[in-house]
PASEBA-1860 file (N, C-alpha, C; in nm, 3 decimals):
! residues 245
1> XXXXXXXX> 1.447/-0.226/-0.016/1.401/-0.122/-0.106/1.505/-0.010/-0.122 ~ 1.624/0.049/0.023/1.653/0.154/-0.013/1.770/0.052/-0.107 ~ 1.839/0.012/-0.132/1.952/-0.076/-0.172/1.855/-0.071/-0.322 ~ 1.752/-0.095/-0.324/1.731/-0.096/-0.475/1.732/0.059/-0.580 ~ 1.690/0.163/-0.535/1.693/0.294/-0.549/1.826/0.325/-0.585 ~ 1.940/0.266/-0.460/2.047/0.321/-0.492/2.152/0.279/-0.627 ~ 2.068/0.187/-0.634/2.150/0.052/-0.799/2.056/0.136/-0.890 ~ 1.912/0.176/-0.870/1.841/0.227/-0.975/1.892/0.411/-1.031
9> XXXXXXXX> 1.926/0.425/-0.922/1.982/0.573/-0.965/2.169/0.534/-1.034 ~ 2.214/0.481/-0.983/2.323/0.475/-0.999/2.315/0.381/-1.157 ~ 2.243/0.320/-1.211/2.244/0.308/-1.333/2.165/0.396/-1.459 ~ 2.088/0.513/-1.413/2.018/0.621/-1.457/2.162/0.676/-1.429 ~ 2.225/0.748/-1.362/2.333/0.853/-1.334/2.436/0.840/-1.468 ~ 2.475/0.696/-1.439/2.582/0.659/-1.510/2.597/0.668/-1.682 ~ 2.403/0.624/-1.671/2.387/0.600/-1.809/2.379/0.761/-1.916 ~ 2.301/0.858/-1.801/2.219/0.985/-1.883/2.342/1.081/-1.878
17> XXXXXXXX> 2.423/1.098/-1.699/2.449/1.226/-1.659/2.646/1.172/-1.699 ~ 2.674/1.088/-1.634/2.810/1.061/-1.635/2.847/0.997/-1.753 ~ 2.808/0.989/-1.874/2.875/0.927/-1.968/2.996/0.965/-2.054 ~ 3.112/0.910/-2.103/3.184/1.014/-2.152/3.300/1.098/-2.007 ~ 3.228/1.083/-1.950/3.257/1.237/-1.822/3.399/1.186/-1.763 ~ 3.410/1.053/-1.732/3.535/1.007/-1.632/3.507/1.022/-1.527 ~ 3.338/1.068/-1.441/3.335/1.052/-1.331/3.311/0.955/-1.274 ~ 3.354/0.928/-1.131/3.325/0.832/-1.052/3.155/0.868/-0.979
25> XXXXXXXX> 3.116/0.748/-0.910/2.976/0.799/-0.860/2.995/0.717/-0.705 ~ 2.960/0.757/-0.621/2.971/0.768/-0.495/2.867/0.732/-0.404 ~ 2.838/0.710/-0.312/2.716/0.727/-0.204/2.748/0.752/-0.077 ~ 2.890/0.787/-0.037/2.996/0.785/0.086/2.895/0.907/0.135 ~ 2.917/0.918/0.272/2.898/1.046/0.337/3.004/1.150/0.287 ~ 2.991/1.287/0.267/3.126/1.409/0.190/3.144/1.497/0.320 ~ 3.232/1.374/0.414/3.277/1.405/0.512/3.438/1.521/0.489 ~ 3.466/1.601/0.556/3.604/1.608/0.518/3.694/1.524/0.447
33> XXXXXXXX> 3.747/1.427/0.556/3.807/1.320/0.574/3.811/1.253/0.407 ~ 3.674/1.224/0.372/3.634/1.165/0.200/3.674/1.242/0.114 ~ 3.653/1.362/0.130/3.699/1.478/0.027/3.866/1.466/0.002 ~ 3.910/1.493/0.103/4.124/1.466/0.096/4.107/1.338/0.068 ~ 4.051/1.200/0.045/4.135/1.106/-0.014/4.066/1.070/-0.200 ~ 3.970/1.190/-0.257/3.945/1.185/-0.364/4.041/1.249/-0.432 ~ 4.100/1.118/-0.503/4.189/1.161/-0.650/4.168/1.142/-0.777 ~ 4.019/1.131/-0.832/3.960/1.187/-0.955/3.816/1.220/-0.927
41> XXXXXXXX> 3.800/1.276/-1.063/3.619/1.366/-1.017/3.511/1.278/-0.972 ~ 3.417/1.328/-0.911/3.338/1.280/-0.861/3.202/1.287/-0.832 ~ 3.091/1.193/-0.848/2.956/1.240/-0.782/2.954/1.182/-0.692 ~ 2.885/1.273/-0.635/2.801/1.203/-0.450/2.696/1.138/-0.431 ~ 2.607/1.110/-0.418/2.473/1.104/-0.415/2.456/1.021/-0.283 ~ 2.474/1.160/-0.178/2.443/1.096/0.005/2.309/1.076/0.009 ~ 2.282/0.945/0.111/2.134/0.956/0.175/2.092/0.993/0.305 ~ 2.082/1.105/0.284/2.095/1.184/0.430/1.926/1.186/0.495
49> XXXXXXXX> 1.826/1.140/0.447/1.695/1.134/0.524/1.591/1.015/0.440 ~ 1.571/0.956/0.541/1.405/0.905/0.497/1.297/0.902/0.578 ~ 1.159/0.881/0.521/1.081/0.924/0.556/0.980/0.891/0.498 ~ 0.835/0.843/0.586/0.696/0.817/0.491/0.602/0.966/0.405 ~ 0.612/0.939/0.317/0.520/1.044/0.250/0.342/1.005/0.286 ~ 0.318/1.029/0.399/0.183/1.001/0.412/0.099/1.068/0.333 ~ 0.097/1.185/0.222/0.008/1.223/0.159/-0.039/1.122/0.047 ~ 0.067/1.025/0.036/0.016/0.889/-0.056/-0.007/0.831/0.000
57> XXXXXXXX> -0.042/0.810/0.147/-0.083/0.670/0.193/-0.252/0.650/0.123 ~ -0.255/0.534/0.096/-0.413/0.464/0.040/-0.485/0.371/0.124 ~ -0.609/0.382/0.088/-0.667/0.289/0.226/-0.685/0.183/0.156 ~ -0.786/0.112/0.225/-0.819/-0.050/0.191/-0.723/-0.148/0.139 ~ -0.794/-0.281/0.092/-0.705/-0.373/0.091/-0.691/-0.453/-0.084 ~ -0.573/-0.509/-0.131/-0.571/-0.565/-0.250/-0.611/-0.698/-0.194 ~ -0.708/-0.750/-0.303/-0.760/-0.865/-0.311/-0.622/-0.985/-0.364 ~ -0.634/-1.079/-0.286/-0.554/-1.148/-0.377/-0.600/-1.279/-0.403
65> XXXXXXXX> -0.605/-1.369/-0.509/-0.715/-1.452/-0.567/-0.629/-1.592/-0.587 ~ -0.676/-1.683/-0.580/-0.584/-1.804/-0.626/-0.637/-1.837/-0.718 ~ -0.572/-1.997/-0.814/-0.577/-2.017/-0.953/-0.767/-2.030/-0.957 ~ -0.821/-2.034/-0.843/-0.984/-2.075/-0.888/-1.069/-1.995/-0.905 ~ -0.970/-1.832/-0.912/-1.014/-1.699/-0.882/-1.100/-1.637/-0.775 ~ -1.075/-1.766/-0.648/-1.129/-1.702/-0.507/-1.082/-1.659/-0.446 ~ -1.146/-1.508/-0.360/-1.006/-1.471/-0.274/-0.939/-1.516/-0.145 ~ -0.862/-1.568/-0.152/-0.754/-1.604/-0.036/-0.665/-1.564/0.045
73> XXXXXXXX> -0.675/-1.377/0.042/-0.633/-1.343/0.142/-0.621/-1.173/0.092 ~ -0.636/-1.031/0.160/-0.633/-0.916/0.173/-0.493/-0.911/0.205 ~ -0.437/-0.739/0.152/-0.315/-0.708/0.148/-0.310/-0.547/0.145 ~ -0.239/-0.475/0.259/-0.251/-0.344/0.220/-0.189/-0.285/0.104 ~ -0.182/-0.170/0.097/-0.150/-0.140/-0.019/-0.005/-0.101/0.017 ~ 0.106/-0.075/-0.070/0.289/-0.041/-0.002/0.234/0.094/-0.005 ~ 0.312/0.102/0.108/0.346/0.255/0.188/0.456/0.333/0.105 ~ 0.494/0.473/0.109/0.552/0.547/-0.017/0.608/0.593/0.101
81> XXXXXXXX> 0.757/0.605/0.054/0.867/0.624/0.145/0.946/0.722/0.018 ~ 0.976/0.843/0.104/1.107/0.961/0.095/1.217/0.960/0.071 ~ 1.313/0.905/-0.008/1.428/0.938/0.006/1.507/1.035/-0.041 ~ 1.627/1.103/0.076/1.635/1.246/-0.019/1.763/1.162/0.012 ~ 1.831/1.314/-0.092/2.005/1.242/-0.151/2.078/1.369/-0.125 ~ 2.165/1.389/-0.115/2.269/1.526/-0.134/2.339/1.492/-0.255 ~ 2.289/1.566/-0.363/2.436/1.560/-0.476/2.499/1.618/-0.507 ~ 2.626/1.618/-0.506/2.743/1.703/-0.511/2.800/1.664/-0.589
89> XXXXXXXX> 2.916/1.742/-0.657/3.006/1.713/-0.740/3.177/1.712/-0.682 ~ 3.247/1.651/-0.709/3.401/1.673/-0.664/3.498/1.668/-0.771 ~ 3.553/1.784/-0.791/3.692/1.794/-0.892/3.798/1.880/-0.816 ~ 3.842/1.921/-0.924/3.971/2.000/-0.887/3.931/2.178/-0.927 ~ 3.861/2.206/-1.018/3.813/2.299/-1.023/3.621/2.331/-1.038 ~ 3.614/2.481/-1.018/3.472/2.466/-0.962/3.405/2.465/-1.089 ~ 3.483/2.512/-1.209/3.342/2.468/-1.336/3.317/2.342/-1.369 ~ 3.429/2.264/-1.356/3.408/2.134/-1.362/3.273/2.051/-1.295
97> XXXXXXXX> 3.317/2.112/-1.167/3.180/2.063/-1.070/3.033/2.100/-1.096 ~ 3.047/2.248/-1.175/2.890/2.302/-1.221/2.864/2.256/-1.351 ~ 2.957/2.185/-1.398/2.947/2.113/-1.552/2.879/2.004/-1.537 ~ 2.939/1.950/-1.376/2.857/1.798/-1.374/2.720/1.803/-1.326 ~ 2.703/1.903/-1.211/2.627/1.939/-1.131/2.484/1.969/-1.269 ~ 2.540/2.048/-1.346/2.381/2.053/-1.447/2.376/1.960/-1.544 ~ 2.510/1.858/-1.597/2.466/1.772/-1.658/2.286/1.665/-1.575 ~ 2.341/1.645/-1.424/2.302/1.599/-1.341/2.175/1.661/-1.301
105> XXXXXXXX> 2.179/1.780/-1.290/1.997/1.862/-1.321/1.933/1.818/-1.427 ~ 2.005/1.800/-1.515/1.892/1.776/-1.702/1.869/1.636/-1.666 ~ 1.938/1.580/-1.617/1.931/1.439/-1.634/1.772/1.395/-1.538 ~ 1.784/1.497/-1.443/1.655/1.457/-1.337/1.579/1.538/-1.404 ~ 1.543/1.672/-1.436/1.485/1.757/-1.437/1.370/1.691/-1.523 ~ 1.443/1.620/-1.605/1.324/1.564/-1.755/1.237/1.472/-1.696 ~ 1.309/1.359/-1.563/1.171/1.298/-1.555/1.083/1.345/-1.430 ~ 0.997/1.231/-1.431/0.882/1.268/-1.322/0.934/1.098/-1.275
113> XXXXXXXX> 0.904/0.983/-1.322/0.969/0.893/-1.240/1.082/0.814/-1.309 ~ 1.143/0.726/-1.220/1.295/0.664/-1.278/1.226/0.566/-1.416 ~ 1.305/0.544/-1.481/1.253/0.474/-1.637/1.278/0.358/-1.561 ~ 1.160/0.247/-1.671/1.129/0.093/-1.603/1.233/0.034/-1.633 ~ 1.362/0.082/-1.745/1.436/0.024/-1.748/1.558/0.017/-1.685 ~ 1.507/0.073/-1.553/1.693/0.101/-1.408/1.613/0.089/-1.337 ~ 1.533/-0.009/-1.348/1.478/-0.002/-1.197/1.493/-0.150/-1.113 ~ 1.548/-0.185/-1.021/1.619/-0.310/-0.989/1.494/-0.398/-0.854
121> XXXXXXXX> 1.527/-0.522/-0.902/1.460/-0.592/-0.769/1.293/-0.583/-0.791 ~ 1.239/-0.543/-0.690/1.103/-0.534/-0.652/1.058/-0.406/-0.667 ~ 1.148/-0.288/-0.684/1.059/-0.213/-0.786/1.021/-0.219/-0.914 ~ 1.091/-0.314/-0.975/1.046/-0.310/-1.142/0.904/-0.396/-1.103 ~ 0.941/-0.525/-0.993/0.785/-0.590/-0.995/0.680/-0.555/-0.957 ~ 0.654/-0.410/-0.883/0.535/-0.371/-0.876/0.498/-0.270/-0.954 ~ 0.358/-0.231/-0.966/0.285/-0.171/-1.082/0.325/0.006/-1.015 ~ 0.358/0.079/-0.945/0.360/0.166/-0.890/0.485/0.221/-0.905
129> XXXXXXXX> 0.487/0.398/-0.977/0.604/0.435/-1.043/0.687/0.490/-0.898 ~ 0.799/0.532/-0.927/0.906/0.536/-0.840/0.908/0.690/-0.868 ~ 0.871/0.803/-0.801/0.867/0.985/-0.825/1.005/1.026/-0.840 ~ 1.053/1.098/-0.901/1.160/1.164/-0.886/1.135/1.329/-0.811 ~ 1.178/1.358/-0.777/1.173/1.539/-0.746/1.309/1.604/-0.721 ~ 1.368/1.712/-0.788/1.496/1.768/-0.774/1.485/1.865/-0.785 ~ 1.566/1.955/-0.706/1.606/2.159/-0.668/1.473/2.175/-0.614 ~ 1.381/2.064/-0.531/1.290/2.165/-0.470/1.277/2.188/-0.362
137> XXXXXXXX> 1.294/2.345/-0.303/1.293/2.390/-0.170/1.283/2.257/-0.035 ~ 1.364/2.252/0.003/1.313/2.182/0.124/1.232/2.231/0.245 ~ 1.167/2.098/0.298/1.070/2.180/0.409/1.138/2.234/0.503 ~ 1.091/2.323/0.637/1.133/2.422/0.672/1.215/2.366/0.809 ~ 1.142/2.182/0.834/1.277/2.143/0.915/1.366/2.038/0.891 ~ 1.422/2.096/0.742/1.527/2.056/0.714/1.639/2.129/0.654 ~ 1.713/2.185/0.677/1.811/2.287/0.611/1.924/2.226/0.589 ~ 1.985/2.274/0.477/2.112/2.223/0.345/2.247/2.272/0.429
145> XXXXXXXX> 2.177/2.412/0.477/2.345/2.456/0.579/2.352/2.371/0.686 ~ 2.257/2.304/0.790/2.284/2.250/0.872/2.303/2.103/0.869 ~ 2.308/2.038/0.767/2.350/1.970/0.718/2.506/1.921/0.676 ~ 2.555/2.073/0.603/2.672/2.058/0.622/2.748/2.099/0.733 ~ 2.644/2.160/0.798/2.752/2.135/0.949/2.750/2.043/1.031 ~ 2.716/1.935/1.001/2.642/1.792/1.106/2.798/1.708/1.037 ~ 2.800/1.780/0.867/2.867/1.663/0.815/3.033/1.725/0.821 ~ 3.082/1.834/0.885/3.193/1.871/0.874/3.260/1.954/0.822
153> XXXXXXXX> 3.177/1.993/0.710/3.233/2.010/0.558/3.189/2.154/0.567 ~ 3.227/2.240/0.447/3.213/2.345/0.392/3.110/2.345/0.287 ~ 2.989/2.444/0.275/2.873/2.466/0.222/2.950/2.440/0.108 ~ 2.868/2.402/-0.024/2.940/2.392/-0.158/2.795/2.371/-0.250 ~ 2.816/2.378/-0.417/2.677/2.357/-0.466/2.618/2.213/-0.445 ~ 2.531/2.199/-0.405/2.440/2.074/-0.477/2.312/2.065/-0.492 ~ 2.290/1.939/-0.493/2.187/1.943/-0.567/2.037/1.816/-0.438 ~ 1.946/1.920/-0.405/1.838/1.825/-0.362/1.779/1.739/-0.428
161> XXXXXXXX> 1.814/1.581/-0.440/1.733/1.472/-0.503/1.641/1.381/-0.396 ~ 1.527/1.403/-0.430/1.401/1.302/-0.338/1.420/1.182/-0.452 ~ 1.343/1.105/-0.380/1.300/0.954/-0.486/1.208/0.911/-0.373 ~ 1.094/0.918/-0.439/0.997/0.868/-0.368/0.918/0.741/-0.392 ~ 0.944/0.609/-0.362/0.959/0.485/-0.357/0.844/0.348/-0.265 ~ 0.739/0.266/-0.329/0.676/0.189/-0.294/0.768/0.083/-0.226 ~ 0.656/0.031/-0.071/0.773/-0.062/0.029/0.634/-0.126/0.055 ~ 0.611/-0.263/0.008/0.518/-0.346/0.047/0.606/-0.420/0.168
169> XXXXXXXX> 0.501/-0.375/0.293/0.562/-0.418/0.425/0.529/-0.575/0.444 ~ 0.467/-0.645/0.316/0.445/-0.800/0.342/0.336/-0.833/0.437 ~ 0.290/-0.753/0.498/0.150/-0.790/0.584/0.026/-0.880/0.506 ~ -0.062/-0.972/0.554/-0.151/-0.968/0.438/-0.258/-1.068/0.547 ~ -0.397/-1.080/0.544/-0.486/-1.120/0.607/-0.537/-1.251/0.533 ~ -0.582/-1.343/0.572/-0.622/-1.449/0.532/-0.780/-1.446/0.495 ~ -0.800/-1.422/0.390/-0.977/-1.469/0.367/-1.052/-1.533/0.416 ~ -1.194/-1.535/0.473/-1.224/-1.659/0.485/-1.328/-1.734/0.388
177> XXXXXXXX> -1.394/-1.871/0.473/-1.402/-1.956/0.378/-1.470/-1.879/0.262 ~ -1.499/-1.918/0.120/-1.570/-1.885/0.042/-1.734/-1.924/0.087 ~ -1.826/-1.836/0.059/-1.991/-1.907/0.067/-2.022/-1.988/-0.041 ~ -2.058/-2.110/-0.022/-2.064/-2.168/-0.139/-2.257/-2.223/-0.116 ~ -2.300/-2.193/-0.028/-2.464/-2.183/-0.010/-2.512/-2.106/-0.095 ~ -2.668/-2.115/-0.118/-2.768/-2.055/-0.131/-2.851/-2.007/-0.011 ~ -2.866/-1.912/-0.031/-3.003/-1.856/0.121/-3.123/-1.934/0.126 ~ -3.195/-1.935/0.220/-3.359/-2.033/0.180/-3.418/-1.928/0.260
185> XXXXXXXX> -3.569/-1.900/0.222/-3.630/-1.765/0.254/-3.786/-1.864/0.288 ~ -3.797/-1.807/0.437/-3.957/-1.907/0.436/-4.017/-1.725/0.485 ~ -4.140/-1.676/0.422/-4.227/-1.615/0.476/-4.353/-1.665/0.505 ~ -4.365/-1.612/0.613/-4.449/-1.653/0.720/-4.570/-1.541/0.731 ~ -4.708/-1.589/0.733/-4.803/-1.520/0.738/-4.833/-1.430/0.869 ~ -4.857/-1.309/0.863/-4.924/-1.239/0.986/-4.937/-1.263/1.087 ~ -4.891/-1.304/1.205/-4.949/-1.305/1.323/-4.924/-1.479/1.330 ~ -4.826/-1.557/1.261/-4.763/-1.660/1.293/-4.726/-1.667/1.411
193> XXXXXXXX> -4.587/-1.590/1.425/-4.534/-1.646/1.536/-4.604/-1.612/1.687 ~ -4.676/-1.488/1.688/-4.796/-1.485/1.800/-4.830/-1.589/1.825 ~ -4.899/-1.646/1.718/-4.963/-1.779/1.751/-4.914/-1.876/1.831 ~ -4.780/-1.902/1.801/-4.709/-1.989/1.802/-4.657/-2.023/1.951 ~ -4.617/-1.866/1.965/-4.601/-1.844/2.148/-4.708/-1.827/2.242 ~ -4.806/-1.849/2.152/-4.938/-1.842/2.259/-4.903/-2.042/2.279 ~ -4.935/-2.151/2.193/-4.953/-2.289/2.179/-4.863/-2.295/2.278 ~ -4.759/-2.240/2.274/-4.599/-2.295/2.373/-4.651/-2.237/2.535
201> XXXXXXXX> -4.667/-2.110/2.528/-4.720/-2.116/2.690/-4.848/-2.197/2.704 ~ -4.991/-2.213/2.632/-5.040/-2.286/2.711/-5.015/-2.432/2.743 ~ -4.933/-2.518/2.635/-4.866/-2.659/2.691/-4.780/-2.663/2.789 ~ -4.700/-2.568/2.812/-4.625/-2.507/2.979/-4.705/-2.508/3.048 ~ -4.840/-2.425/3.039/-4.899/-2.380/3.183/-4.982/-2.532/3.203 ~ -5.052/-2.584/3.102/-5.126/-2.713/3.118/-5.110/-2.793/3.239 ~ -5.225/-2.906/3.310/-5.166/-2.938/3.423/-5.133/-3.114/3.325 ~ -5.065/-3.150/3.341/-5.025/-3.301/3.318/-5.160/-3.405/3.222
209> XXXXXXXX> -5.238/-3.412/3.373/-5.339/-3.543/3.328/-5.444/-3.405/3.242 ~ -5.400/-3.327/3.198/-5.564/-3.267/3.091/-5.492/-3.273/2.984 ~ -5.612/-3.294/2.907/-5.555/-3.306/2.727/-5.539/-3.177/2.691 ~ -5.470/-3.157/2.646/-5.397/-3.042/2.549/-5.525/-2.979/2.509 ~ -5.564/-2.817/2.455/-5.642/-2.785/2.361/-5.627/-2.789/2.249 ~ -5.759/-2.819/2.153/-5.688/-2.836/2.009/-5.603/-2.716/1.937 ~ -5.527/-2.772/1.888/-5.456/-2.667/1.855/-5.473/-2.561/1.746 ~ -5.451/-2.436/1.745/-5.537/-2.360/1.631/-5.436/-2.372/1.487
217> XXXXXXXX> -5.543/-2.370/1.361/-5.452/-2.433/1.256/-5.335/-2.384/1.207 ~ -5.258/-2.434/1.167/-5.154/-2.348/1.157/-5.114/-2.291/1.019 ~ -5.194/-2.166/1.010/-5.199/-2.093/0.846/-5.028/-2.145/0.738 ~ -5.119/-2.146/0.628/-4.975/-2.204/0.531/-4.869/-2.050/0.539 ~ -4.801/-2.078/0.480/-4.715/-1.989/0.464/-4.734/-1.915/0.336 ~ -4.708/-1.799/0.360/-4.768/-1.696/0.217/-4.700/-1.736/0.068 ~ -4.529/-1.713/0.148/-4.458/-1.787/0.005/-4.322/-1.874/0.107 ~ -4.257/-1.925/-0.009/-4.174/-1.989/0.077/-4.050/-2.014/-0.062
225> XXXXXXXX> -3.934/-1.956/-0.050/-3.788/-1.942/-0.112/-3.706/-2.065/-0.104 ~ -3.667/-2.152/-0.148/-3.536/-2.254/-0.070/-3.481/-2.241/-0.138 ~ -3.309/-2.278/-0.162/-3.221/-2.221/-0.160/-3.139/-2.338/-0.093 ~ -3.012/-2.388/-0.200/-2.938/-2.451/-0.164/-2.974/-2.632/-0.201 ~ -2.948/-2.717/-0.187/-2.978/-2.884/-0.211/-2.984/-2.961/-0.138 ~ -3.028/-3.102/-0.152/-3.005/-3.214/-0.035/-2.889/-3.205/0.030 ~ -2.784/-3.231/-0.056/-2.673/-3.257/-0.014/-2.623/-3.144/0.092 ~ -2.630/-2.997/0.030/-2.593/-2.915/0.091/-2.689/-2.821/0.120
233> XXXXXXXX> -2.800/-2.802/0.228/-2.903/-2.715/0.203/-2.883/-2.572/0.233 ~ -2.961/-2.527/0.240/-2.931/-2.375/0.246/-2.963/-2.299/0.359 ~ -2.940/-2.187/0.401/-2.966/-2.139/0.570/-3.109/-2.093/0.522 ~ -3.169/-2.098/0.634/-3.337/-2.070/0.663/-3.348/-1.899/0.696 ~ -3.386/-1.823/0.624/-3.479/-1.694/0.697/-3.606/-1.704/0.717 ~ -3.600/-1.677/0.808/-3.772/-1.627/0.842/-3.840/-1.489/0.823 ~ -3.920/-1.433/0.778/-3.953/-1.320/0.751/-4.127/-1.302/0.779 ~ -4.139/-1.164/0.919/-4.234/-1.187/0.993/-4.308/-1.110/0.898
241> XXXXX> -4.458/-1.174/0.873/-4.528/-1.017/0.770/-4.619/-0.948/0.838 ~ -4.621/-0.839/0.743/-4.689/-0.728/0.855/-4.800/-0.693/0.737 ~ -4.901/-0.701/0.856/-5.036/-0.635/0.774/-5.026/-0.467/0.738 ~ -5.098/-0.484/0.612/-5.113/-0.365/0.578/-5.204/-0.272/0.657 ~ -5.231/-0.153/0.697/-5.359/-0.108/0.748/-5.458/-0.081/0.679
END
């Protein structure tokens, strides 16, 4: 995913902000060291942090269906991941650099996400837009000066670019079988199954050689539901009824 962002910006950059311009476009760290061996102008666009945006995380699961339109297996939803950028400009003089530097503001400023048409790989294939956000304050533990002191360099303008980006982590649960039954519903009259456990203890308690007592009749059933076929019948409920008072 981040490898796709960076082809997706870098063909938005090229196309909106650098055209015409003769700049080069970059993703190097703007280490010292990088700076002395640039010998024409330049954009940066470092990836100096990532990070989950949990305020988009979503719950539950995508259904996913095969050709018979049953489902065959649950899938979370992609997690929304942070990426911020440092963009800088490199020339030889400093208007040059604020020439590119706001070509490079207009160019973000207009959207809200990257157009479907730079968008590479597996972000174009999912339905979920890709955020842009630029020049906005960063949170309070992350600072732009300490940054450039991690990286060597001397404070200079740039520019804060987020891209905030869907990452389906490929997880996904297996369905199970489909129900392909019907229910079968037997209700049973009042004071059935009483009955029933009375007949069962006294043939327990009975002694052997005595005949059984006759047995008391055994009321029909009030209604009775089935559900399901020969071939394949259907599961049985029982449902105890209760007198009214």
């Amino acid at each position: 995913m981040i490898q796709e962002v960076d082809e997706s910006l870098r063909k938005l950059v090229l196309r909106e902000a650098l055209k015409r311009s003769g700049a080069e476009l970059s993703f190097d760290a703007p280490t010292k060291d990088w700076a002395a061996r640039r010998n024409k102008p330049t954009v940066d666009l470092y990836l100096y942090d990532i990070r989950e945006d949990v305020s988009r995380r979503d719950v539950g699961y995508a259904r996913i269906r095969d050709e018979d339109g049953r489902v065959s297996e649950r899938r979370p939803p992609p997690r929304r991941f942070a990426l911020s950028y440092l963009v800088t400009a490199w020339t030889q003089r400093p208007e040059d650099e604020h020439r590119l530097l706001s070509s490079l503001l207009g160019c973000f400023v207009a959207l809200e996400a990257l157009p479907a048409d730079v968008l590479e790989g597996s972000l174009a294939e999912q339905p979920l837009p890709v955020l842009v956000k630029v020049a906005v304050p960063p949170g309070e533990d992350r600072s732009i000066s300490d940054l450039w002191t991690a990286l060597g360099g001397e404070l200079k303008p740039s520019l804060d670019l987020v891209v905030t980006a869907p990452f389906d982590a490929g997880r996904a649960a297996t369905a199970g079988p489909p129900v392909l039954e019907e229910p079968r519903f037997v209700i049973a009259a009042p004071g059935a199954a009483e009955r029933a456990g009375r007949r069962r203890r006294a043939r327990a308690t009975a002694p052997p050689d005595e005949e059984p007592a006759a047995a008391e009749p055994e009321p029909e059933p009030e209604d009775t539901v089935a559900g399901g076929s020969e071939k394949q019948p259907g599961r049985t409920l029982r449902v105890r009824g209760v007198q009214s008072p």
